[in-house]
N, C-alpha and C positions, 0 to 999 in steps of 0.2 A: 451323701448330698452332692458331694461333688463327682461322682459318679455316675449317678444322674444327669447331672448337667452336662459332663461331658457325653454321656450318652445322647442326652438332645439334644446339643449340636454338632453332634457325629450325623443325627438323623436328617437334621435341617439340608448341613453340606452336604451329603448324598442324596436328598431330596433336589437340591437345586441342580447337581451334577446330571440327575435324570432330565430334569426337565428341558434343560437346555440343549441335550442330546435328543431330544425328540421320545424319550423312552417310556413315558408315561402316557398310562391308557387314557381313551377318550372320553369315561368315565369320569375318572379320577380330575382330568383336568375341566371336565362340567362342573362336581362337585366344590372342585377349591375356588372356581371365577364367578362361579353363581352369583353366590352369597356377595361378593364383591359388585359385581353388576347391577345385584338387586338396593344393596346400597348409594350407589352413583345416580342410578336411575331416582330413587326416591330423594337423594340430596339436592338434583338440580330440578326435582319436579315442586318440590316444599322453596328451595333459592334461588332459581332462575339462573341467569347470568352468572350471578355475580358467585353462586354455589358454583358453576362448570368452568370461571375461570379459578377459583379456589381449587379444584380438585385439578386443574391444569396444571398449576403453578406445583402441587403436593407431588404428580405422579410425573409430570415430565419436568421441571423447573430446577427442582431441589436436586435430581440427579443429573441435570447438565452444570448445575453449579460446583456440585461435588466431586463432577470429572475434570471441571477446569480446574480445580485447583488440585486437584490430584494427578490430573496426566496431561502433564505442560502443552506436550503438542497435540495432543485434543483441544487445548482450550487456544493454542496460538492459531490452529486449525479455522476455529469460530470465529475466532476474531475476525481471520482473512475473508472468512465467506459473510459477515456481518457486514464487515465494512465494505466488501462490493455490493451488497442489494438491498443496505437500510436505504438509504436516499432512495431505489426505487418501489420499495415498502412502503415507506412514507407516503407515495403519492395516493397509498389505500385509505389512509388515516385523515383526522381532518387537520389542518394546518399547522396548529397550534400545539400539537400532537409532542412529547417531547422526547423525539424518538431517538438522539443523540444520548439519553442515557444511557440506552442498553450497549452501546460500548464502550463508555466512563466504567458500566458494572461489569464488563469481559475485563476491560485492562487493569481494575484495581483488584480482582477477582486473581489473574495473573498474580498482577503485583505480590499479591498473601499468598499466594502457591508457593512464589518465589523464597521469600523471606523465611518461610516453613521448613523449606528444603536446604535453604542456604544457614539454618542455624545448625543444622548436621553435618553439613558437607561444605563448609569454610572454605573455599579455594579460592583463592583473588588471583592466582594467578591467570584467571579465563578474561579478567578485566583489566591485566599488566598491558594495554597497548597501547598508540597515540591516541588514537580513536576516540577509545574512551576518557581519557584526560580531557581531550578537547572536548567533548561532550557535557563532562562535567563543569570543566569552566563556562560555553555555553549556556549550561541548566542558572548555574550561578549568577551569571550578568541578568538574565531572565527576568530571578527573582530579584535582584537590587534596584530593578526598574521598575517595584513597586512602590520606593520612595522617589521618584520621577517627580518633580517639582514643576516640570512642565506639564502630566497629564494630567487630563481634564475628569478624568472619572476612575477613582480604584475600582468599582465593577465593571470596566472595561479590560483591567487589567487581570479580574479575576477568570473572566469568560475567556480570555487569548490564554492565560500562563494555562488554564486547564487542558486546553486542546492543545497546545505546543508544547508544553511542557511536561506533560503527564505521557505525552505520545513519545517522547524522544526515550525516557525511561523503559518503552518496550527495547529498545536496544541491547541493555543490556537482561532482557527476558531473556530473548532472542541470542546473546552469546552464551549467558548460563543453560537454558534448558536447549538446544540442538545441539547431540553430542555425537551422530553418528549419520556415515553419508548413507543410510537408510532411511532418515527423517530428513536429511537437506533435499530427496530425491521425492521423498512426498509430499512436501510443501511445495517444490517448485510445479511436480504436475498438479496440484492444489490450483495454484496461480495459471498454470497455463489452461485450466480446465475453466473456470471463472472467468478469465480473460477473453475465451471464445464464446460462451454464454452470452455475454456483453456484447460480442461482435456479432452475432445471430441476432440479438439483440436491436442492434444499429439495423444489421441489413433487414433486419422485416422493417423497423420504422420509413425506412427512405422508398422501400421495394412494395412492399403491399399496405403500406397508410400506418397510421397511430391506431395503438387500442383506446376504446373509448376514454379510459382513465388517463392516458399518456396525451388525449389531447385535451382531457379537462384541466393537466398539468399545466400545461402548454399556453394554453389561453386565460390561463386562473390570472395572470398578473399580466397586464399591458406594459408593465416595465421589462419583464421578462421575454414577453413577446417581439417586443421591436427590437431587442437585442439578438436574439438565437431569428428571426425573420429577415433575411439580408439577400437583393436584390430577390426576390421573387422566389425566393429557395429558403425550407425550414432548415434551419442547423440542425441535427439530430444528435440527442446523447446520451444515448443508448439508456442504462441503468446507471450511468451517474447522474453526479448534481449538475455539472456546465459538460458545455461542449470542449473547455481544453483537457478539463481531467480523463472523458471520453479518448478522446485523441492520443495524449500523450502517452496511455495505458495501453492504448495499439501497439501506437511505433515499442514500446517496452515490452509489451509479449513478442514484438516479430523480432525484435533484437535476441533473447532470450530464446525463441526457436533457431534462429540462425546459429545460433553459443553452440545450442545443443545437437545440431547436424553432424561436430564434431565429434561427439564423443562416437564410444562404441558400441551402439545399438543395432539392434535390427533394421532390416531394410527399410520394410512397410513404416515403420516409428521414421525414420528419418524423410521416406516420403510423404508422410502427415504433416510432419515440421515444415517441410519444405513446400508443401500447399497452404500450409496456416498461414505463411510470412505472405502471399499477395494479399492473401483475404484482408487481412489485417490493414494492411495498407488501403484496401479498397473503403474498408467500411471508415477508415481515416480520414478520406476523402469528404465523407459524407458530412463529419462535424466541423468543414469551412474553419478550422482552423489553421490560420497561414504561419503559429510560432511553430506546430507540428511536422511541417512541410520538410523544415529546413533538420531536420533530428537524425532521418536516418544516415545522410551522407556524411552526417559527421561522428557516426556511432560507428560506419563503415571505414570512415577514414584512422580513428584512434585504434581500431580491430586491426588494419593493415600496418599502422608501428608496432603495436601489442605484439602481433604474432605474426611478423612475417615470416611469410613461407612462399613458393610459387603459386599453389594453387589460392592461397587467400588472394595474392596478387591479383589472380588473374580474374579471379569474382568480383575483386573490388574494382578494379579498371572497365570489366564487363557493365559493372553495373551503374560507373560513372560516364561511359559512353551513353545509357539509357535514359539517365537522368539529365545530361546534356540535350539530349535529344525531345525531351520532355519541355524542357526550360525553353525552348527555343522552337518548339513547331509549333504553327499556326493551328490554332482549332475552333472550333465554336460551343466544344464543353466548360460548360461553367466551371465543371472543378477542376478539370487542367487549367481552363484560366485563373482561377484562383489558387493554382498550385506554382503556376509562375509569377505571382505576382509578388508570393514569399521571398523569391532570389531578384526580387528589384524590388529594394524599401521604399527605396523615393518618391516608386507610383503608385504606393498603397498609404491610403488617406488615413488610415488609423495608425497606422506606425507614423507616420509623421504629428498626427496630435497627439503620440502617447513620447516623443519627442521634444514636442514645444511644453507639455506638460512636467516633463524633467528637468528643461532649463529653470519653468516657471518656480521648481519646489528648493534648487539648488542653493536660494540664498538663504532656507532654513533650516537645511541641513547644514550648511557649514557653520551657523550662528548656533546651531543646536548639538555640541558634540554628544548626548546619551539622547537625543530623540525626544519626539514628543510624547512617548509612552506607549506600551503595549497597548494595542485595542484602537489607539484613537484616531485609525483610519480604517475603512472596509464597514460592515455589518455593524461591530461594534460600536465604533467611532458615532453612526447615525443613530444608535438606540439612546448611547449612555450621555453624547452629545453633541445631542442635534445642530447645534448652534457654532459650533468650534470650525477654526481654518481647515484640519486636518478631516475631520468628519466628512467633506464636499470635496476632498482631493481624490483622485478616483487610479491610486498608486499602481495599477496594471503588471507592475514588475515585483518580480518576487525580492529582489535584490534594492530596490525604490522602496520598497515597504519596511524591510528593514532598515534602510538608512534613514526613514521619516521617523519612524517609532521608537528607533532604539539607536541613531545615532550617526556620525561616522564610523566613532569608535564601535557600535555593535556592528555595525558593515563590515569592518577592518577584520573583528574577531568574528563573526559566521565564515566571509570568504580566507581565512584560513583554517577555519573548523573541514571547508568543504574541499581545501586545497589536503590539508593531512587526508581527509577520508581515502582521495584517489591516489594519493602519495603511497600511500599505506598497500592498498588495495594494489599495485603495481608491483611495489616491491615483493608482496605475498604471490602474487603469480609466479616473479619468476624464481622465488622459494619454492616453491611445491612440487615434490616432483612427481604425484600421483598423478595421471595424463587426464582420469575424470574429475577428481578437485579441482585441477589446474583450469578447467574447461567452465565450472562452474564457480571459480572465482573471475575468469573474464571476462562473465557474463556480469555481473554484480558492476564489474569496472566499470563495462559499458552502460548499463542501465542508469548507474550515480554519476557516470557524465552527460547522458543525455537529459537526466533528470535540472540536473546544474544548467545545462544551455538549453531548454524549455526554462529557467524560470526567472532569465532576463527579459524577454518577452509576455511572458504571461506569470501569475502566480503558479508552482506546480509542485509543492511540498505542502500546502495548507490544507486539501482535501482531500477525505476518504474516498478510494484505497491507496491514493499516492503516497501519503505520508505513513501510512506504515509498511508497504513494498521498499519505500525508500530506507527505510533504519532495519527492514528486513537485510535486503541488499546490504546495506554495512554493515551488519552483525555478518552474515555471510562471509565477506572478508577475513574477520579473523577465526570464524572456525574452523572453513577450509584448509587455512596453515596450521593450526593448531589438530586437526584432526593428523592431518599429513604428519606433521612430527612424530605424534604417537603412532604410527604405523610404523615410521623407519624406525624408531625405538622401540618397539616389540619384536623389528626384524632383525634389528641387530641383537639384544637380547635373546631370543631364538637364537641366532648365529652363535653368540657367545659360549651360550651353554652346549649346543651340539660340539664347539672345541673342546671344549674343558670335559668333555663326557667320555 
């Protein structure tokens, strides 16, 4: 009996080995897909719909669920390209649509990958950093702000700790399962590959008009409309949800092709990088966002302490002469006009009521040290309580948002959760002595401080893809050094034993 068995599935695995090799006749492969064909066909002819999305869900569903949780970076893979083109997926669907499940079911999907793998292979030491500590105490204060005595609704605070809280746990996905700069190298072309999608994306909306559904988007809400409609000019945004998330994910891919100009690639690779970085910037233009304006020269400027060298020097002064020159010539384009108006606060009318707006909320955040609860401003705040002070306050700042909701005190504790990230993240550079880690941990540095000064001005850690690029990028941090150790430790090791031999 059990010679049998192994006989047939001796037969099976060399059955399968043909197939996938192309070795099986055309025959053979009519006879086995028939009967199956003849099956589907008859199933969605007898159930309609709801048989062909059944038989969806059986033959594609179950095996992309079964690879995320079996091959980490297939499934952290999904995640990244979900989380860039749900929001513009949605707009196929009708409103109400609740399309923000399906990456609750990527990242809890994760999450039991995780837990699976980590009951075999115990290692805390991938999670021994600042980072993570700070993380965890973050996660912690989180949840204690569900006994908030100020907030006005506990499903306010269920629907924010889900999306913040649940997101920041990719973190440590993201330090456990990338273990080798052969996967830190295909997820970052992942991201720059999706990042210019997006940007193709933008320049057809501005350059050859909206697709029908991108202007039923567009005009679906009056509220929406008169926001992104400013001075005579559509804001465009691309495949995301608003125009800063749009925006900010530019300047963070042209940052990130600039990273990588350095390492050691090919020419052509370096001269694509180095055409991606205007594009990028152009189609930037287009989403009128003036917190984005101000990101690259200061992502160019922490590059030139990071790593000075002559020739970084001399990019960054080239490129500050340009941008001087930008800020200051007379022209009659609206987006250079709207590009200088970034570098003078004073005469742009929205920064000044997003201004008077901070003074107005100051006397409740200091009478308020833990906030007035997760949720109870933005989306949330308006669903769960429509009636409440914080509901009607329109918090603009990512850093505002947290001190309304969660405090002084959770202010105090994120901006050093975000001060260890780049602490961390600097010191690890100039650990590393692999020249390609070292190049792909600067990148990371740069991206988590532009992401930080993008979200005093606008929110820019709360929306998909930001927020998980962003805990990408910090996991990044410590793998890059910890990949780097184990290298000099295998070389020394090597070394040691070619002595001793």
């Amino acid at each position: 009996m059990l010679n049998n068995q192994a006989h047939h599935n001796g037969f099976i695995v060399n059955f399968a080995r043909k197939l996938f090799a192309g070795k099986v006749s055309t025959f053979k492969m009519v006879l086995l897909f028939l009967p199956v064909a003849i099956i589907i066909a008859v199933a969605i002819a007898m159930g309609g719909i709801i048989a062909a999305g059944g038989l969806l869900v059986v033959f594609v569903g179950i095996p992309i669920i079964l690879a995320i949780v079996a091959y980490p970076i297939f499934g952290i893979a999904v995640l990244m390209v979900v989380s860039f083109f749900l929001n513009y997926v949605s707009e196929f669907v009708p409103p109400d649509t609740p399309t923000g499940i399906i990456l609750d079911g990527i990242t809890y999907l994760l999450i039991f990958g995780f837990l699976l793998k980590f009951k075999y292979d115990r290692d805390w030491a991938h999670f021994k950093n600042p980072i993570s500590y700070f993380i965890l105490a973050w996660l912690a204060y989180n949840f204690v702000e569900v006994g908030n005595p100020a907030s006005p609704s506990i499903l306010a605070w269920v629907y924010t700790v889900r999306t913040v809280g649940f997101i920041m746990l990719m973190y440590f996905i993201f330090v456990y399962q990338v273990r080798t700069v052969a996967q830190i190298k295909f997820l970052i072309k992942l991201w720059l590959v999706m990042a210019f999608l997006s940007a193709v994306s933008g320049f057809q909306q501005e350059n050859f008009g909206l697709f029908p559904f991108e202007k039923a988007w567009y005009y679906s809400d009056p509220l929406r409309l008169s926001f992104l409609y400013i001075n005579g000019h559509l804001r465009k945004v691309s495949i995301y949800p608003d125009p800063v998330t749009f925006s900010y994910n530019m300047v963070v891919a042209a940052v990130l092709c600039l990273c990588l100009i350095f390492t050691k690639i090919k020419t052509y690779k370096k001269v694509l990088l180095g055409l991606s970085i205007p594009f990028f910037f152009l189609v930037m233009l287009y989403s009128g966002t003036r917190g984005a304006f101000v990101l690259p020269p200061a992502a160019l400027a922490l590059l030139a302490v990071m790593n000075f060298n002559k020739k970084i020097l001399l990019f960054v002064i080239s490129a500050g002469i340009v941008l001087t020159g930008l800020i200051f010539m007379p022209t009659s384009n609206q987006f250079i006009k709207r590009f200088q108006t970034a570098f003078r606060p004073s005469d742009d009318p929205s920064f000044n009521v997003r201004a008077e707006n901070q003074k107005r909320i100051k006397p409740y955040i200091l009478s308020h040290p833990i906030g007035g609860g997760l949720g109870s401003v933005g989306i949330w705040g308006r669903r769960f309580a429509p009636n409440s002070f914080l509901a009607k306050f329109p918090p603009d700042s990512g850093y505002v948002r947290v001190a309304v909701e969660m405090g002084y005190i959770g202010l105090i504790l994120f901006c050093t959760l975000m001060f260890v990230i780049l602490k961390t993240g600097i010191n690890n550079y100039y650990l590393i002595k692999n020249p390609e880690l070292k190049i792909y941990c600067l990148a990371m540095v740069l991206i988590i401080f532009v992401f930080n000064i993008g979200n005093y001005p606008q929110q820019a850690l709360v929306q998909y893809p930001s927020n998980i690029l962003f805990y990408l990028a910090c996991a990044l941090l410590s793998v890059t050094l910890r990949i780097d150790q184990q290298e000099r430790k295998e070389q020394a090791d090597k070394q040691a034993a070619e002595l001793t031999a």
